[in-house]
C-alpha positions as CSV (number, residue, x, y, z in Angstrom):
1,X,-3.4,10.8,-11.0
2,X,-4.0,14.1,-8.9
3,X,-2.9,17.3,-9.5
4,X,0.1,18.1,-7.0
5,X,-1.7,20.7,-5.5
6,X,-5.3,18.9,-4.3
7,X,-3.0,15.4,-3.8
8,X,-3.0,16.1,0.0
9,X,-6.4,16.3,0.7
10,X,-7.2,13.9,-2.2
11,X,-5.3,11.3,-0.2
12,X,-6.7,11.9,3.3
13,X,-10.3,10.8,1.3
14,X,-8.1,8.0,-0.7
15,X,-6.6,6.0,1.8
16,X,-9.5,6.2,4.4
17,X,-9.1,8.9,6.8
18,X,-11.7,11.0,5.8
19,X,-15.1,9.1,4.7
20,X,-16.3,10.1,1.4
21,X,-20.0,11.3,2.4
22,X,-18.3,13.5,5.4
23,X,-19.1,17.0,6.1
24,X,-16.5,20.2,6.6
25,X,-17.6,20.3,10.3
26,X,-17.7,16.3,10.7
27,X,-14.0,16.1,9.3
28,X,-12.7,18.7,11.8
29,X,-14.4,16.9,14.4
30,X,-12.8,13.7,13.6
31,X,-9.5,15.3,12.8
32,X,-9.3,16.4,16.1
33,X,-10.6,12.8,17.9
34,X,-7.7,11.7,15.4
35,X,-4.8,14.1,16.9
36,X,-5.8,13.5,21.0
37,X,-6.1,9.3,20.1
38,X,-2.6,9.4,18.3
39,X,-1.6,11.2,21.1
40,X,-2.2,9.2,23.7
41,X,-0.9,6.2,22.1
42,X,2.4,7.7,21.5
43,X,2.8,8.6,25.0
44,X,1.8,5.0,26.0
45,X,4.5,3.1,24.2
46,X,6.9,6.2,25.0
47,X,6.2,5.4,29.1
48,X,6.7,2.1,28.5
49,X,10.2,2.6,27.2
50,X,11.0,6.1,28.2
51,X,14.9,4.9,26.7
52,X,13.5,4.7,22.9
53,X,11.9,8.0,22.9
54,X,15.1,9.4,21.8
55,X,17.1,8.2,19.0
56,X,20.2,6.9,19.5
57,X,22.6,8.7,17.5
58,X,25.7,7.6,15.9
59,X,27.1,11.1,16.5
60,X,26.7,12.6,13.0
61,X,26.1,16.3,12.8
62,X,23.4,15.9,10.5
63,X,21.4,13.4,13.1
64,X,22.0,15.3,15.6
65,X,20.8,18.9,14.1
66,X,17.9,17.0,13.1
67,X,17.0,16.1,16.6
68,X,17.1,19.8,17.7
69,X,15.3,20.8,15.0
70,X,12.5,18.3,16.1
71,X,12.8,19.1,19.8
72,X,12.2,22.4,18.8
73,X,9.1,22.2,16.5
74,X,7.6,19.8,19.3
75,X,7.6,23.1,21.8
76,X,6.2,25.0,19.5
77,X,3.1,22.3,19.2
78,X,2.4,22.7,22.8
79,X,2.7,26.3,23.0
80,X,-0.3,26.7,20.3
81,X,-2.1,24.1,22.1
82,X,-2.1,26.7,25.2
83,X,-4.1,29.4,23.8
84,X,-7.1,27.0,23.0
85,X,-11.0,28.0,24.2
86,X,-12.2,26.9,27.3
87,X,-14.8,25.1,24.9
88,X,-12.0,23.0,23.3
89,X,-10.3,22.3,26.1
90,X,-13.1,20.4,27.6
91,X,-13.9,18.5,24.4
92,X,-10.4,17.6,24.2
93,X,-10.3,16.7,27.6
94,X,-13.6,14.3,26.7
95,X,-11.7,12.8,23.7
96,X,-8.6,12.2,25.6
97,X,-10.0,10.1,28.5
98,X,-12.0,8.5,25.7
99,X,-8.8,7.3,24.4
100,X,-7.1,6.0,27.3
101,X,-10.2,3.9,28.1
102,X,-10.1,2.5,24.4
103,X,-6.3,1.9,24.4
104,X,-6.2,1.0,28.4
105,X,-6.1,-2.9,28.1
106,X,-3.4,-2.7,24.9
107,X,-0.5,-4.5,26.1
108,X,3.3,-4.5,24.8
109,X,5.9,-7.1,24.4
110,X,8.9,-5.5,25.9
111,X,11.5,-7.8,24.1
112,X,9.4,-7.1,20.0
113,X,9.0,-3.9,20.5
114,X,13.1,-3.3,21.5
115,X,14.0,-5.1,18.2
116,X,11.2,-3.1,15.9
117,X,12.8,-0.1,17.2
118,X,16.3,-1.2,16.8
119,X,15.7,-2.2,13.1
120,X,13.8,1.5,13.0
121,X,16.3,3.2,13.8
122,X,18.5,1.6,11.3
123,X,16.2,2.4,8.5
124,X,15.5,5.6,9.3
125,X,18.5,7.4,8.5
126,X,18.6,5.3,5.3
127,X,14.8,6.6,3.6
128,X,15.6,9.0,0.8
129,X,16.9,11.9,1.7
130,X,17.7,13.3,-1.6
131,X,13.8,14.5,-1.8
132,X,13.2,18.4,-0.6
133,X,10.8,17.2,2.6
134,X,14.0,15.9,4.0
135,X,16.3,19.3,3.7
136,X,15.5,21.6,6.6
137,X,17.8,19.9,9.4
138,X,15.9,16.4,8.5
139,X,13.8,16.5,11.5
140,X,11.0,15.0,9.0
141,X,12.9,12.1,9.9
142,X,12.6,11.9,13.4
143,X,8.7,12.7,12.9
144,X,9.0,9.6,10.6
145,X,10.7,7.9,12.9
146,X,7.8,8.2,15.8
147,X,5.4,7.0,13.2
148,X,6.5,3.9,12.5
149,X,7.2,3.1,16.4
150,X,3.7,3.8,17.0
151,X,2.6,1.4,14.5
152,X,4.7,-1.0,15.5
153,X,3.5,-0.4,19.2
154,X,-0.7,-1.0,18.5
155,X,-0.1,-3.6,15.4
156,X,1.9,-6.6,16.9
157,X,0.6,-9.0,14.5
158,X,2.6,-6.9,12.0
159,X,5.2,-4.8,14.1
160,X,8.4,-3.4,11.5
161,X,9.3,-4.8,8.9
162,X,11.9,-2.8,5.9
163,X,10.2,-1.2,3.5
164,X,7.8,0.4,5.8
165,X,9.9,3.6,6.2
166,X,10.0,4.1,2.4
167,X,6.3,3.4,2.2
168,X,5.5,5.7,5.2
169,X,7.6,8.6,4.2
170,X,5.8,8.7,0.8
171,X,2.5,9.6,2.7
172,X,4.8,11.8,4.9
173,X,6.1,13.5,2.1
174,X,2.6,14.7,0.5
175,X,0.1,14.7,3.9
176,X,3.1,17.2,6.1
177,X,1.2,15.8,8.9
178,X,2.2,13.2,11.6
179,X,-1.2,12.4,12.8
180,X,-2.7,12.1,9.4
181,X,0.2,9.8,8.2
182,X,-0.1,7.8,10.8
183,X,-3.6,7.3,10.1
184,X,-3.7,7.0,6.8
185,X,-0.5,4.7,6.6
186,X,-2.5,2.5,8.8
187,X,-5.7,2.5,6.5
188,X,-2.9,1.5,3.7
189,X,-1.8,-1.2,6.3
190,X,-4.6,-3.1,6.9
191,X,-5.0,-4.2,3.1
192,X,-0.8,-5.0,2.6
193,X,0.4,-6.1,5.7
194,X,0.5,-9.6,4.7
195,X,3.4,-8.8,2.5
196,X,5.8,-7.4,5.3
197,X,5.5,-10.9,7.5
198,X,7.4,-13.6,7.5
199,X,5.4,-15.5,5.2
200,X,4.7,-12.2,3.3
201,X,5.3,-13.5,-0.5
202,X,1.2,-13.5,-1.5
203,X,1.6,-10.7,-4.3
204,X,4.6,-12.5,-5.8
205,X,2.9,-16.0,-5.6
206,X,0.3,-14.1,-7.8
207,X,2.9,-12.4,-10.2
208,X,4.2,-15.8,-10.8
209,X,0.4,-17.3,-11.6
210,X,-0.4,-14.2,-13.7
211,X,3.1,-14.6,-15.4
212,X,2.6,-18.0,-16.2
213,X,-0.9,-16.5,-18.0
214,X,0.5,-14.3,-20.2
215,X,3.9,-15.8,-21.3
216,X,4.1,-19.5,-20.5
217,X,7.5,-19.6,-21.7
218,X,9.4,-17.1,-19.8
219,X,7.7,-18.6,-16.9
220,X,9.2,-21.5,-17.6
221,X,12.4,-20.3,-18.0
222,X,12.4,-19.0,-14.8
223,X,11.3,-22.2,-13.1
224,X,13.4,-24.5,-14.7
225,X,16.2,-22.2,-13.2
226,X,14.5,-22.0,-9.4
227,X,13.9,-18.4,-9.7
228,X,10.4,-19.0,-10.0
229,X,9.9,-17.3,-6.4
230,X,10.4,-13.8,-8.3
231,X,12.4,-12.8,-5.0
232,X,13.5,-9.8,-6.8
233,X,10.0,-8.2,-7.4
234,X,9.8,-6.2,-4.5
235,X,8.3,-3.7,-6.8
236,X,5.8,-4.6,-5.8
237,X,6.2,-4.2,-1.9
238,X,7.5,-0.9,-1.9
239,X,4.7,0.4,-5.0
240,X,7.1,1.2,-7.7
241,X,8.8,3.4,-5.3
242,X,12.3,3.9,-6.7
243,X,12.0,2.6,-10.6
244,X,10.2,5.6,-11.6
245,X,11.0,9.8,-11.5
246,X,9.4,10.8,-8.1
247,X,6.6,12.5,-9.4
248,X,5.8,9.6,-11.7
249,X,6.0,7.2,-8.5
250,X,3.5,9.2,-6.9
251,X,1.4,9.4,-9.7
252,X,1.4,5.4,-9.8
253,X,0.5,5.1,-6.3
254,X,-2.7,7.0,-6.3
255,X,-3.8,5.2,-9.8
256,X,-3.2,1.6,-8.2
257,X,-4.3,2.7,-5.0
258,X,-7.8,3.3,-6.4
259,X,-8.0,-0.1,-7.4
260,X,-8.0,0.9,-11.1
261,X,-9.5,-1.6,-13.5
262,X,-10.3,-3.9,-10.7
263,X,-11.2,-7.4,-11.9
264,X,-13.5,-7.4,-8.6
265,X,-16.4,-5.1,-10.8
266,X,-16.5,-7.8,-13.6
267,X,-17.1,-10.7,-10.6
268,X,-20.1,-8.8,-9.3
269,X,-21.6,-8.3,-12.4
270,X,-21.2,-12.5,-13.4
271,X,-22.6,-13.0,-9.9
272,X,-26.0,-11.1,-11.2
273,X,-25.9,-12.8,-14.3
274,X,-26.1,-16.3,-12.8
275,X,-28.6,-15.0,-10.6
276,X,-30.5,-14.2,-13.7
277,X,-29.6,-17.7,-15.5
278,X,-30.6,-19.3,-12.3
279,X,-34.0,-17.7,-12.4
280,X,-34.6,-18.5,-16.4
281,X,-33.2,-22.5,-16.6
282,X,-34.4,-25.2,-14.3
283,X,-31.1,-26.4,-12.0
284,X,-30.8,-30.0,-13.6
285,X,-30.1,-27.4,-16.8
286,X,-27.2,-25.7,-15.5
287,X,-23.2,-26.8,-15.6
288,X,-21.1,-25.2,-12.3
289,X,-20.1,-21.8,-12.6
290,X,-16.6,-21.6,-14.3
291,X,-14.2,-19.0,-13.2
292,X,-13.6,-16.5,-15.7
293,X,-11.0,-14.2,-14.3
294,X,-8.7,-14.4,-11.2
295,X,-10.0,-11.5,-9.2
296,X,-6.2,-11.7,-7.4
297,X,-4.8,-10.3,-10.2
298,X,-4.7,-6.8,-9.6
299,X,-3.8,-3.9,-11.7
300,X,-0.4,-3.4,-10.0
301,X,0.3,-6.8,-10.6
302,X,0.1,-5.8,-14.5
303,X,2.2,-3.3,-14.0
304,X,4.8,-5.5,-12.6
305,X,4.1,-8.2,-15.5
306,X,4.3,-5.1,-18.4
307,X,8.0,-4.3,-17.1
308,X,8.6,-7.9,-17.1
309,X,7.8,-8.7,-20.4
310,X,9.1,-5.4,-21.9
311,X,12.7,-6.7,-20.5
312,X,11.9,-10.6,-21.7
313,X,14.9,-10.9,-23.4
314,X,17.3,-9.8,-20.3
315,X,15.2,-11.8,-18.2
316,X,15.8,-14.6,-20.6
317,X,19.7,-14.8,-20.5
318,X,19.8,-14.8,-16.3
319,X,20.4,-18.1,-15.1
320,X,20.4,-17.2,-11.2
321,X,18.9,-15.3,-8.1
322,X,21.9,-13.0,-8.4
323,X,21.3,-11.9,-12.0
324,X,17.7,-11.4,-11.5
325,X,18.4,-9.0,-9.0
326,X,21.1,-7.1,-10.7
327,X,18.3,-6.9,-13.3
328,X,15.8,-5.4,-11.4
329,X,18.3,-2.5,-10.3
330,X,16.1,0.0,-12.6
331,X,16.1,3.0,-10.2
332,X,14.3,6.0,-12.0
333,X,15.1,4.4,-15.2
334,X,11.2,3.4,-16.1
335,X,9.0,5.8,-18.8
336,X,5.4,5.3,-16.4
337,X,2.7,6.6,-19.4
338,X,4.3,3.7,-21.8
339,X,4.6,1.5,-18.7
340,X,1.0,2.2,-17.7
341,X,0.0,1.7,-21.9
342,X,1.6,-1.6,-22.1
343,X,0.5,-2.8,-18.5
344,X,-3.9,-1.9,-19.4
345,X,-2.9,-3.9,-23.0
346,X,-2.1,-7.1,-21.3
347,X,-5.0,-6.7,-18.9
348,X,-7.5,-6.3,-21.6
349,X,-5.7,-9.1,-23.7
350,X,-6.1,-11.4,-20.4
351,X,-9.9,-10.1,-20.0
352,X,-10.5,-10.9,-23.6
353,X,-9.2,-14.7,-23.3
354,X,-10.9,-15.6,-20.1
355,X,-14.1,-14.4,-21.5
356,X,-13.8,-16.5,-24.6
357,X,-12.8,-19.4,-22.3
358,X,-15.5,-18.7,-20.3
359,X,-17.8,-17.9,-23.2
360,X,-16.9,-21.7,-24.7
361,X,-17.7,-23.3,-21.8
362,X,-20.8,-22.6,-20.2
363,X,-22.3,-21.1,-23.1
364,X,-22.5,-24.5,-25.1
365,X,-25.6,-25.1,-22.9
366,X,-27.3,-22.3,-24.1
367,X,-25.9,-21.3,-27.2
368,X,-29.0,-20.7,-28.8
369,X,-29.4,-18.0,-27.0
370,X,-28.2,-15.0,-28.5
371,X,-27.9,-12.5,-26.0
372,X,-25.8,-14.8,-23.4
373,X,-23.0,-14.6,-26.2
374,X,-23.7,-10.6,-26.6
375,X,-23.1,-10.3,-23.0
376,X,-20.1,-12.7,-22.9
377,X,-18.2,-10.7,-25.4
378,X,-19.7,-7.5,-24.1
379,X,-17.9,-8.2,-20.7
């Protein structure tokens, strides 16, 4: 993971805001095309339904001090924004026309948008407030809040779902910016959105498949009882979230969000190897290329299958949806460095097989040849 102190900006380069190969005075530049585009989109779903641009309140105190507390950090924006150069006044006035030209022709539907918010402004008040962000009149929350609308606004195809404000408030939390969580929550977006549609069960499907890998008979256990879904592994949505300390969670997120022992490397480098056998044996020679690993299987997905297994035996004696779930009520209880030990073991161990299956089969052509079974086992 990161050190607490450079996780910030380490993130802004992690999840996509900032390219890697960018220059000091190319990432102010594009922090500020960043602030006037964000801008401009939040004001167009906010005149578009000027009723949902403030929260309604269920009269609490504590919302509605955190509404005032918002309110009055918001005039305090615009007052800095007054004392800018002449210079950056007409670069910003560039950038903001360029942005209402680019977002011009985006379109709303009046009756999805209304429900996103409604559900919003539900969840809101629920994301975890026990965390320090959240302390000074919670007007973090109303920041949050804005967020996700916006998101919802310019990504129809995806709009709210819950979960989102847990996810979002993490980046919230460690950027303490609302243009740069907006962005790179959206960079975050585009790879996991799948999983907060309708149909959004792809990362379980794959749990199952991998569980099924590396312990047959607990997966059949949980198929011959129907749970075989694994409904209750919405771990996996939410990254590990709330079943470890908070500082550990963070740490987890960065690791798998780096795509850390990605099975995609070991694809590219069998893709130059049968370039290479293609080059050396005639065609008439050569069997079809046998798929070593599942390139699905991410390392998150270990993760998921290393707390699994470690609780086989409680797994083992549920018979139903509704045990499963009371199972998987772990909430800070999870140890992450013995978690993150146990989770690279069975991903090595799974490695190891498929290249031995992979080794058996297409290496019986050439088995003569020595260094096709060094590289084999070297991989």
């Amino acid at each position: 993971g990161v050190p607490p102190s450079e996780r910030g900006l380490a993130w802004r380069f992690l999840f996509g805001m900032y390219p890697c190969s960018s220059t000091p005075s190319e990432r102010s530049l594009l922090q500020e095309q960043m602030v006037v585009r964000y801008r401009v989109m939040k004001r167009k779903w906010q005149q578009f339904l000027p009723s949902a641009v403030r929260m309604h309140l269920n009269g609490t105190d504590e919302l509605v001090a955190a509404v005032r507390y918002f309110d009055q950090r918001q005039v305090q924006v615009q007052q800095q924004t007054r004392y800018h150069c002449e210079e950056v006044w007409d670069r910003q006035a560039f950038l903001k026309l360029q942005a209402q030209i680019l977002f011009e022709r985006v379109t709303f539907d009046h009756e999805e948008l209304q429900e996103a918010i409604r559900i919003i402004d539900k969840d809101v008040p629920r994301t975890n407030r026990d965390l320090s962000y959240y302390d000074e009149g919670l007007g973090n929350l109303l920041v949050l809040r804005d967020i996700l609308i916006t998101y919802a606004a310019f990504h129809p195809e995806v709009t709210y779902a819950q979960g989102m404000n847990d996810l979002c408030s993490r980046f919230l939390e460690v950027l303490d910016s609302e243009v740069d969580t907006f962005w790179s929550f959206s960079c975050y977006m585009e790879k996991f959105s799948r999983d907060f549609r309708a149909d959004g069960l792809h990362r379980k499907i794959l749990e199952a498949a991998l569980l099924k890998e590396l312990d047959p008979l607990l997966y059949t256990h949980l198929v011959k009882d129907s749970m075989e879904s694994l409904a209750f592994c919405h771990w996996l949505l939410l990254g590990f979230q709330r079943e470890f300390e908070h500082s550990d969670a963070l740490r987890l997120f960065e690791i798998l969000s780096c795509d850390h022992l990605a099975l995609i490397s070991q694809q590219v480098d069998r893709a130059r190897y049968q370039e290479r056998l293609t080059r050396k044996y005639s065609s008439e020679d050569s069997e079809s290329e046998l798929q070593a690993v599942n390139t699905d299987f991410t390392f998150e997905l270990f993760i998921c299958a290393a707390i699994l297994l470690e609780n086989r035996e409680a797994l083992m004696r549920c018979r139903d949806d509704v045990q499963l779930i009371q199972f998987a009520s772990l909430q800070g209880t999870l140890d992450l460095n013995s978690t993150l030990k146990n989770a690279e073991y069975h991903f090595y161990n799974y490695c190891k097989r498929c290249a031995w299956d992979y080794m058996n089969g297409r290496c019986r052509v050439y088995r003569s040849k020595n260094e096709d079974f060094f590289y084999q086992l070297r991989s």
